[in-house]
matplotlib code that plots the C-alpha trace (Angstrom):
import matplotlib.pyplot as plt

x = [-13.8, -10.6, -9.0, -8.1, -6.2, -6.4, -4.0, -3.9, -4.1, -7.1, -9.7, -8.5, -9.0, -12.7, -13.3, -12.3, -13.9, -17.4, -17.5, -16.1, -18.2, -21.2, -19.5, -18.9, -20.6, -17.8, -14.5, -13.8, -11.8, -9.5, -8.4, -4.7, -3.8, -0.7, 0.4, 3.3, 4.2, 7.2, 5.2, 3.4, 6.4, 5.7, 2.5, 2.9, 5.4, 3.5, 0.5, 1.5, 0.7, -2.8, -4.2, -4.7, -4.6, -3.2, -5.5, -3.8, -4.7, -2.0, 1.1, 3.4, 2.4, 2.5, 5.8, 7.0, 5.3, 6.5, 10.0, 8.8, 5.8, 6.9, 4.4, 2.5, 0.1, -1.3, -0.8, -2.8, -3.8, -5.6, -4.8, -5.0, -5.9, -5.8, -9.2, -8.1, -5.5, -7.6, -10.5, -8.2, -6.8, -10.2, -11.5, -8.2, -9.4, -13.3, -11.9, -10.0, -12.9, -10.9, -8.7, -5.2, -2.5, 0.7, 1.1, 3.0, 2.8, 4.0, 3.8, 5.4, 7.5, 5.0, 2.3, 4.4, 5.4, 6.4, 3.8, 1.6, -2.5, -2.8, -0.2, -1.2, -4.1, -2.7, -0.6, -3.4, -4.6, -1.9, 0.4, 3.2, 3.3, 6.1, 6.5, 8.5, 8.9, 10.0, 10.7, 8.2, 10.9, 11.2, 11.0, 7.6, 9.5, 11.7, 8.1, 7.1, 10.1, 9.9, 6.0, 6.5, 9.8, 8.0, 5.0, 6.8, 9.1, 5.4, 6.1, 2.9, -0.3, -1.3, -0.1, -1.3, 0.0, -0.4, 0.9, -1.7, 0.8, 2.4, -1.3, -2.0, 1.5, 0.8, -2.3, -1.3, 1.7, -0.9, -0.3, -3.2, -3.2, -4.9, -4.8, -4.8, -6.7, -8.2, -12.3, -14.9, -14.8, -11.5, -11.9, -14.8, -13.0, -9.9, -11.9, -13.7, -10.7, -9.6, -12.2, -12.2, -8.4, -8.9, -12.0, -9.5, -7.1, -9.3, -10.3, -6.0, -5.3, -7.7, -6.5, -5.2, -1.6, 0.7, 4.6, 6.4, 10.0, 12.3, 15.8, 18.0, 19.3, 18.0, 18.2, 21.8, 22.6, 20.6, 23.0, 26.1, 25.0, 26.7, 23.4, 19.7, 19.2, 21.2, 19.0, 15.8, 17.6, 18.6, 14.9, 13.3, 15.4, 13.9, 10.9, 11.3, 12.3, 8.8, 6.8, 7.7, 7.2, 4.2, 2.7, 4.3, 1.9, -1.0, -0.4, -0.8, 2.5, 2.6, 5.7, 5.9, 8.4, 12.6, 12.9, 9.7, 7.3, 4.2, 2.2, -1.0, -1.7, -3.5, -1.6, -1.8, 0.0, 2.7, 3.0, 3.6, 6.5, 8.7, 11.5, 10.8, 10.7, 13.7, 15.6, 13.8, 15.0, 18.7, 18.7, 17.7, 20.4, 22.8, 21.5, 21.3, 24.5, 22.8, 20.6, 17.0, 14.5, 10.8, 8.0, 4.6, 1.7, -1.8, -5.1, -8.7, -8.6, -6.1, -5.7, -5.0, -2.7, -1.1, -0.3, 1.0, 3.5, 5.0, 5.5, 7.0, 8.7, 10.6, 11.4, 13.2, 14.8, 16.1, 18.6, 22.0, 22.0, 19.1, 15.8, 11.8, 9.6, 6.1, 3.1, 0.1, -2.7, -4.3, -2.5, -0.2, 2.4, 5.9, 8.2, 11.8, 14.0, 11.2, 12.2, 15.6, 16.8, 17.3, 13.2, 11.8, 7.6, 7.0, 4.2, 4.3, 1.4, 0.0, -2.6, -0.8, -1.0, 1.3, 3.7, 3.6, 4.5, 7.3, 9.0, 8.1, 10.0, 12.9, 12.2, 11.7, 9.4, 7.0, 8.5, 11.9, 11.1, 8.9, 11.9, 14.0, 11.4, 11.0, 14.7, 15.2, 12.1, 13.4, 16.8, 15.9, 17.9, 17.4, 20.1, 22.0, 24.7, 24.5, 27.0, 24.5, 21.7, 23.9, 25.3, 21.7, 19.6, 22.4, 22.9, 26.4, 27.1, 27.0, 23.5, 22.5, 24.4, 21.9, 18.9, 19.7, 20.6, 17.8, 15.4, 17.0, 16.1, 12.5, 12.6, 12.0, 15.6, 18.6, 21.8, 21.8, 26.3, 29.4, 31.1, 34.6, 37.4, 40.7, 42.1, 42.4, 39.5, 36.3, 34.0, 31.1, 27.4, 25.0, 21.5, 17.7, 14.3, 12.5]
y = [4.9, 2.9, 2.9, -0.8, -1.2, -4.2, -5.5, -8.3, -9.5, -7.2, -10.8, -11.5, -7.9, -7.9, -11.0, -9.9, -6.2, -7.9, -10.6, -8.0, -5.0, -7.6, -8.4, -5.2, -1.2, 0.4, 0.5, 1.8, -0.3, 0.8, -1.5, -1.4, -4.1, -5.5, -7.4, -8.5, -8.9, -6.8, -4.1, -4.7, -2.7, 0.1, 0.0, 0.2, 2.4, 5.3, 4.3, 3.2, 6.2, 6.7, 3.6, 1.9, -1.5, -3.6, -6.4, -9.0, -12.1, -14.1, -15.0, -13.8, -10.1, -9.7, -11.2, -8.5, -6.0, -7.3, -5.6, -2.5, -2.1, -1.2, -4.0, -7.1, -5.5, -3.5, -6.3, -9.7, -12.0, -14.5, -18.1, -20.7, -24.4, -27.8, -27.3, -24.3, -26.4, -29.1, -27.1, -25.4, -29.0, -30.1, -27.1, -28.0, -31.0, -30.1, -27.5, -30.3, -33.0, -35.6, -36.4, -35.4, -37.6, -35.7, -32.4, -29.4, -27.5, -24.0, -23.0, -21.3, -22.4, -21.2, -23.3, -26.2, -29.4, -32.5, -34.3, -31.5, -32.5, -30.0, -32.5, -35.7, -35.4, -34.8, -37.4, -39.9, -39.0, -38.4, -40.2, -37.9, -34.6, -31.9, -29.4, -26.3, -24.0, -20.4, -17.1, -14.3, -12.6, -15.0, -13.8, -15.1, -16.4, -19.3, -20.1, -20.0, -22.6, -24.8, -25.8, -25.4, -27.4, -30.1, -30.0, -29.9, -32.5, -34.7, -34.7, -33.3, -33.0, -29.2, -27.2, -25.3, -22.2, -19.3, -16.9, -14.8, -13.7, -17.1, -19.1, -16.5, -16.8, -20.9, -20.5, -18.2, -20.6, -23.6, -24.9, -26.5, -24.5, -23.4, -20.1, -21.6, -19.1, -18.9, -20.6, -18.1, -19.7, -18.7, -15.6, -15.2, -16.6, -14.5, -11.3, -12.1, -12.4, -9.3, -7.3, -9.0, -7.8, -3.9, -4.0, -5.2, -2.7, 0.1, -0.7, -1.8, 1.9, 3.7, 2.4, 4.6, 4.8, 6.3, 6.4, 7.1, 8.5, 9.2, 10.3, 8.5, 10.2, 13.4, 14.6, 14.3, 16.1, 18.9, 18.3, 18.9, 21.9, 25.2, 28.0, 27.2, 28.9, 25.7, 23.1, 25.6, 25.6, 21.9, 21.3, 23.4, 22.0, 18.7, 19.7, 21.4, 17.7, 16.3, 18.2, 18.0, 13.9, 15.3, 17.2, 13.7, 11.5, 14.3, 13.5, 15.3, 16.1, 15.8, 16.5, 14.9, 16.7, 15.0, 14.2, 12.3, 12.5, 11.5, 11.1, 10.5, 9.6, 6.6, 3.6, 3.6, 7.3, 6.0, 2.8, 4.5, 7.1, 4.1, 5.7, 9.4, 8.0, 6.5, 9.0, 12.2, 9.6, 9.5, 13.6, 13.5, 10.9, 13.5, 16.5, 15.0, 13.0, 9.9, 6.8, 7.6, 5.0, 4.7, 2.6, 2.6, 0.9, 0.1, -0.2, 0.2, 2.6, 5.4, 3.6, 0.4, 1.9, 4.2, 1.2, -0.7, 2.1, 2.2, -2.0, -1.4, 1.7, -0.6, -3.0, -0.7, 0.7, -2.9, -2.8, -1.4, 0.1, 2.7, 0.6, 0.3, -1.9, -2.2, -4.0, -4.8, -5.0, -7.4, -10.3, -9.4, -9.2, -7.1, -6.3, -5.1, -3.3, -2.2, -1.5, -2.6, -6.0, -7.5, -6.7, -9.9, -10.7, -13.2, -12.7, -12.5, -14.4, -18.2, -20.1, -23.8, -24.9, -28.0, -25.4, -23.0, -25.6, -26.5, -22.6, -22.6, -25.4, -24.1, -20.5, -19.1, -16.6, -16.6, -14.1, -15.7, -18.8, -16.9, -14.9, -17.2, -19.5, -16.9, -15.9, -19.4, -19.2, -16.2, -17.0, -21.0, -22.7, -26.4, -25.8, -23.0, -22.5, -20.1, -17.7, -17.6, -16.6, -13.9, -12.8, -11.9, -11.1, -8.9, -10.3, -11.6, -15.4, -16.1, -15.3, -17.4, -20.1, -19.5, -19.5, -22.3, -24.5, -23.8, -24.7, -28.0, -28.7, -27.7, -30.2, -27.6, -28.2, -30.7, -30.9, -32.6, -32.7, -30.3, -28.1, -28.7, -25.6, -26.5, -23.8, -24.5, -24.4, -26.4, -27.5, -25.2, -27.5, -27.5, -27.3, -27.4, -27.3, -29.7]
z = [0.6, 0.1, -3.1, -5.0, -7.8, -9.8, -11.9, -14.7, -18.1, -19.6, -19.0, -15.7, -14.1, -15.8, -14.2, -11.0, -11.2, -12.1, -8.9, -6.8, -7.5, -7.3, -3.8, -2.7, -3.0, -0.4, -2.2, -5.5, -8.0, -10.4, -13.3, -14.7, -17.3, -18.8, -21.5, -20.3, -16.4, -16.5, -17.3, -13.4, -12.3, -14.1, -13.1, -9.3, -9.1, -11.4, -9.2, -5.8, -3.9, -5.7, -3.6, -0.5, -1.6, -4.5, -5.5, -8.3, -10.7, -9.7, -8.1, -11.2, -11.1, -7.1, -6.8, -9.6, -7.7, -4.5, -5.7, -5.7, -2.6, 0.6, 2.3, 1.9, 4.1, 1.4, -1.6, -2.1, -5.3, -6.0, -5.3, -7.6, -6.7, -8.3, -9.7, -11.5, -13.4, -13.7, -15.2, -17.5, -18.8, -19.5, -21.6, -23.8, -24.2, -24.9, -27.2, -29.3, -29.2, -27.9, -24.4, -24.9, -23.6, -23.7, -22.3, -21.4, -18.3, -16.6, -13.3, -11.0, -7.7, -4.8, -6.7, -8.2, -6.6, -8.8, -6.1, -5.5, -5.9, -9.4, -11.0, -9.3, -10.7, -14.6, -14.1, -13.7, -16.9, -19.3, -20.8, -20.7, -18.6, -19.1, -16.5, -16.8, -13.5, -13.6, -11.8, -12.0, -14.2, -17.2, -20.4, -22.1, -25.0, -23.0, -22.0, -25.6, -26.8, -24.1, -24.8, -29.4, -29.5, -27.4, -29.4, -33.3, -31.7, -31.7, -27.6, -26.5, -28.0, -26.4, -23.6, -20.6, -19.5, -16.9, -19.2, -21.3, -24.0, -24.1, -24.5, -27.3, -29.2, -29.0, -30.4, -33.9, -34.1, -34.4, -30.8, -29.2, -25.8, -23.4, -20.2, -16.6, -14.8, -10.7, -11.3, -10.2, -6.5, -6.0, -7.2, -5.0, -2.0, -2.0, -2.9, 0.5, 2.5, 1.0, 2.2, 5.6, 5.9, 4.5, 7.3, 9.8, 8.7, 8.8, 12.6, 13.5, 11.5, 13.5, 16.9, 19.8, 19.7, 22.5, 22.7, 26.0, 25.5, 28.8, 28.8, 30.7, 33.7, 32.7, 36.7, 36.6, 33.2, 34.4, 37.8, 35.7, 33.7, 34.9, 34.0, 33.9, 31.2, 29.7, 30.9, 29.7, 26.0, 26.1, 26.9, 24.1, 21.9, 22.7, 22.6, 19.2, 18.0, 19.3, 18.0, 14.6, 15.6, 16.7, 13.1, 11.3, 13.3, 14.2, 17.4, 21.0, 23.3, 27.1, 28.8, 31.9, 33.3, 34.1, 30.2, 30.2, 27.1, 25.9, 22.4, 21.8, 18.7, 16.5, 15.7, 11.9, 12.1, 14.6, 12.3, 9.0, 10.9, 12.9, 11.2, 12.1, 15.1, 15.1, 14.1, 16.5, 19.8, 17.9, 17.8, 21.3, 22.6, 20.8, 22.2, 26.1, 25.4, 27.0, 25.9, 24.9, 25.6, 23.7, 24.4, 21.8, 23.2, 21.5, 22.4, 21.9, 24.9, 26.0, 29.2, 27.7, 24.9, 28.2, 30.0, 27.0, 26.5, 29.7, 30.0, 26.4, 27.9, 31.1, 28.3, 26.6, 29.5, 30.4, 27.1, 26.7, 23.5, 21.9, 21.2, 20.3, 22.0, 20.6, 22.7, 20.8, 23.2, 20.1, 20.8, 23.8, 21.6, 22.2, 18.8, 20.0, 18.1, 15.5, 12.2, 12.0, 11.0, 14.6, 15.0, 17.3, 18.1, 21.0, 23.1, 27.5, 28.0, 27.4, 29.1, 28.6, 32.2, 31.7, 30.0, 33.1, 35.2, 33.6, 33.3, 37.2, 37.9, 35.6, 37.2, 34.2, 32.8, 29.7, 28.5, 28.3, 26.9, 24.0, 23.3, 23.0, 20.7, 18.0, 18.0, 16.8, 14.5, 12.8, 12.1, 11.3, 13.6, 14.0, 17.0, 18.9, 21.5, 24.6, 22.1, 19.8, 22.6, 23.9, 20.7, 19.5, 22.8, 23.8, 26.8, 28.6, 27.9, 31.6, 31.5, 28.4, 29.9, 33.3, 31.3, 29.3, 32.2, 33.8, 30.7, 30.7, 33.9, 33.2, 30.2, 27.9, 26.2, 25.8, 25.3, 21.8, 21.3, 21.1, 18.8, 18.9, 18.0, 17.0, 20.1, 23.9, 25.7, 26.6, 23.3, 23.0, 24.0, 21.6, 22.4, 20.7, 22.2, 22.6]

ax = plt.figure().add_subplot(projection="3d")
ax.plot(x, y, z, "-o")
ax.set_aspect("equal")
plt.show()
């Protein structure tokens, strides 16, 4: 039975724990309020490691505890719509007898826009709107001032606000104001997608998992060694270093033999211990004095999760420098360089025909072209020179300079101007795809 804890203004988590444990018998859900949203933090980190999954009432408490958790994966809250803010306008409204013309409002930046639908629709019906917009951070009282002075300054006639202690210090200060909370649907709805997600989870966690390490050159280190009995130490030592991988992941050693190695384990284990990982290959590249290459692979089968590993394996193989390459049998997905900043997910497949044609006239691969298409997606580049493709793929500039001729050709890119350098020398091309 998974764990969830739920966290929110005291109203907002009943709300939630009544619709959710009408919803659902399976999961057990523990309730943590706040008064105030800095206290979230506290919250989390005293309880982080007590449950499986964080469930909150709104944007401003996830993005404090955003600071704190590991991953997203494990964190979700509910999403408010115009209707919500309309609603909440509306009981102000029925809860002063009369329409109200001017009036303040606060919301934050993921769910504000000046000529976003939950203001276009305000702005049809008041006279005068006010909007503050703030961090998840702010201190409740600048969110206090800002909607008082406008209303003893005869500005506004009430105010709406997502901020439970703020609505209430309104309210004793003679404030007509009112608490914008999610409506029941959206509870409902995001509960829903919840579960979906910790069901998908549960079935991703409990797939097989298998990583492939090889030594490079092993045959030849063993070559240079003066005893056996060296090689025999060098090699227990390495296999010392696996299997204490090995009780980290409960997973299952096969030595193949050369410096080869396999583990079999499940791919929520091998997910949470990346960086054990990382750092066993590291103590092995020290200990053979040569690269170490890894390769995970995932799958609902052995064989599929086996073969996964070893294309992730030759991928690995292909680079230069020490590095993890991931293929998700999911979505035929590959993730290089896991874990560490320069991390990239492009899938090897696609089924556009009109696209294929065009990478076979341009002889280049899927693979390639995806590469090179989430590289720019990551670091947001409207444009890019062939530096910028080697400097980053780790490949020579020559070879950019190849493959981006050659996706010109295809029609897949263009030459779009030049960036000129003050030195000798030709001006650099710029390119973008088209």
């Amino acid at each position: 039975m998974y764990r969830i804890g739920v966290v929110g203004p005291s109203l907002s988590v009943e709300r939630i724990l009544k619709l959710a444990n009408e919803m659902e018998q399976e999961m057990e859900f523990i309730p943590y309020s706040y008064t105030e949203a800095r206290e979230v933090e506290i919250i989390v980190g005293e309880h982080d490691s007590q449950v499986d999954f964080w469930l909150f009432s709104g944007y401003i408490p996830y993005m404090v505890a955003k600071k704190i958790v590991s991953s997203d994966e494990k964190m979700v809250y509910i999403f408010s719509t115009e209707s919500s803010t309309y609603k909440s306008f509306m009981e102000l409204n029925y809860s002063q007898g009369r329409l109200l013309e001017r009036v303040s409002i606060d919301m934050i930046p993921a769910t504000h826009a000046v000529e976003g639908e939950s203001l276009l629709q305000l702005k049809e019906t008041v006279k005068d709107l006010y909007v503050k917009t703030f961090e998840a951070d702010i201190d409740s009282r600048e969110l206090f001032n800002f909607h008082y002075d406008l209303w003893k300054q005869k500005k506004t006639d009430g105010a709406l606000t997502c901020y439970p202690s703020v609505n209430e210090a309104l309210q004793k200060a003679g404030v007509p104001a009112n608490l914008m909370s999610p409506t029941r649907i959206e509870i409902f709805q995001t509960i829903r997608i919840f579960f979906e997600k910790i069901k998908t989870s549960y079935y991703k966690d409990t797939q097989i998992g298998v990583e492939k390490i090889e030594v490079k050159d092993f045959d030849l280190i063993k070559e240079k060694m003066e005893k056996t009995y060296q090689v025999q130490y060098l090699e227990l030592r390495m296999k010392e270093t696996l299997i204490q991988l090995c009780e980290k992941i409960d997973g299952s050693l096969f030595e193949e033999g050369n410096g080869r190695y396999t583990i079999f384990s499940s791919r929520g284990a091998i997910e949470r211990e990346i960086q054990s990982l990382k750092d066993k290959a590291h103590y092995l590249s020290l200990e053979a004095k040569t690269t170490v290459s890894v390769g995970i692979g995932f799958g609902k089968t052995v064989l599929s999760a086996e073969i996964n590993a070893h294309r992730a394996l030759q991928q690995s193989k292909k680079k230069e420098e020490q590095g993890i390459v991931v293929m998700i049998q999911d979505d035929e997905t590959i993730i290089e360089s896991v874990g560490q900043e320069q991390e990239l997910t492009y899938s090897y497949r696609t089924d556009d025909k009109d696209f294929l044609e065009k990478l076979k006239k341009g002889s280049i691969s899927v693979k390639t072209f995806k590469k090179i298409d989430a590289l720019i997606q990551k670091m947001r580049w409207r444009d890019f020179t062939t530096k910028d493709l080697a400097a980053n793929l780790q490949m020579s500039e020559r070879n950019a300079q190849r493959i981006v001729a050659e996706l010109c050709d295809a029609g897949l890119a263009e030459s779009i101007g030049e960036e000129s350098h003050y030195d000798r020398g030709r001006p650099i091309k710029i390119y973008r795809l088209k």
